[in-house]
C-alpha positions as CSV (number, residue, x, y, z in Angstrom):
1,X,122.1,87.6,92.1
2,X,120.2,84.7,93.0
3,X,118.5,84.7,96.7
4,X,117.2,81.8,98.9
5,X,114.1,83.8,99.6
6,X,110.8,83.1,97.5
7,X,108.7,86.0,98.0
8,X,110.3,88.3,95.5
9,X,107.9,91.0,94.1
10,X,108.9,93.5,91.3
11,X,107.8,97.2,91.3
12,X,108.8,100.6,91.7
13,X,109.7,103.2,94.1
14,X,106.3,105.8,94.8
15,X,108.9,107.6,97.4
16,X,111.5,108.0,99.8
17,X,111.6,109.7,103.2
18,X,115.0,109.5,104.8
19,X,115.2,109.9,108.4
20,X,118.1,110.5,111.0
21,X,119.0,106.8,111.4
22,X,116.1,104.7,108.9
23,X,114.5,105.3,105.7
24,X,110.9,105.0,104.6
25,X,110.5,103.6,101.1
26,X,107.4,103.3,99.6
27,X,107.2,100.8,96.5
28,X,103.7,100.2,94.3
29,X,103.8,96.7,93.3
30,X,101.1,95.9,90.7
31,X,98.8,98.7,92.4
32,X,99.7,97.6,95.7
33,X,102.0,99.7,98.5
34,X,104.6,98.2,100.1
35,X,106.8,100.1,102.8
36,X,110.0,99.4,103.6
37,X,112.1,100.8,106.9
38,X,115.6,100.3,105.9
39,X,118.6,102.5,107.5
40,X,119.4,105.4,105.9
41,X,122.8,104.3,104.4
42,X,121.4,101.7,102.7
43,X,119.0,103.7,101.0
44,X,121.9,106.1,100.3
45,X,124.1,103.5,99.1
46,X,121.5,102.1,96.6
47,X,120.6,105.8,95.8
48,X,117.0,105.1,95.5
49,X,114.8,107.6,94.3
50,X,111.5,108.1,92.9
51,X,110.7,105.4,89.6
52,X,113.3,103.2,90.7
53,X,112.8,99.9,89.2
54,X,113.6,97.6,92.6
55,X,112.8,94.4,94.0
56,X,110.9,93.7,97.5
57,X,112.3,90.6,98.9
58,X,110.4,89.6,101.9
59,X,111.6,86.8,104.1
60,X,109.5,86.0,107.2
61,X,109.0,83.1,109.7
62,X,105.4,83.7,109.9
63,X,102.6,85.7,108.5
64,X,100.0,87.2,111.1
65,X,96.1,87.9,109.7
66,X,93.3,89.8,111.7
67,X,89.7,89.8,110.5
């Protein structure tokens, strides 16, 4: 599947806490967490679960940074 978004980062699922209605998914990428909220079909759907191999594909209209 090809995607219009750029920001594509490899990695793997560290864990998965599914909730009533959304879905907390924890992915290291390169050493790095990310965490995803996503509803909890989805995450059912793609029956992710610990070691999954997945893709983060972030699409954003702007990036915020604090110092």
């Amino acid at each position: 599947m090809q995607l219009s978004a750029r920001n594509q980062l490899a990695g793997k699922v560290k864990s998965v806490k599914l909730g009533s209605i959304m879905a907390e998914v924890v992915i290291d990428v390169a050493g790095n967490e990310i965490v995803a909220e996503i509803s909890r079909g989805s995450a059912k759907r793609l029956k992710l679960k610990k070691g999954d191999a997945v893709t983060a594909i972030i699409k954003s209209t702007e990036v915020i940074i604090g110092k």
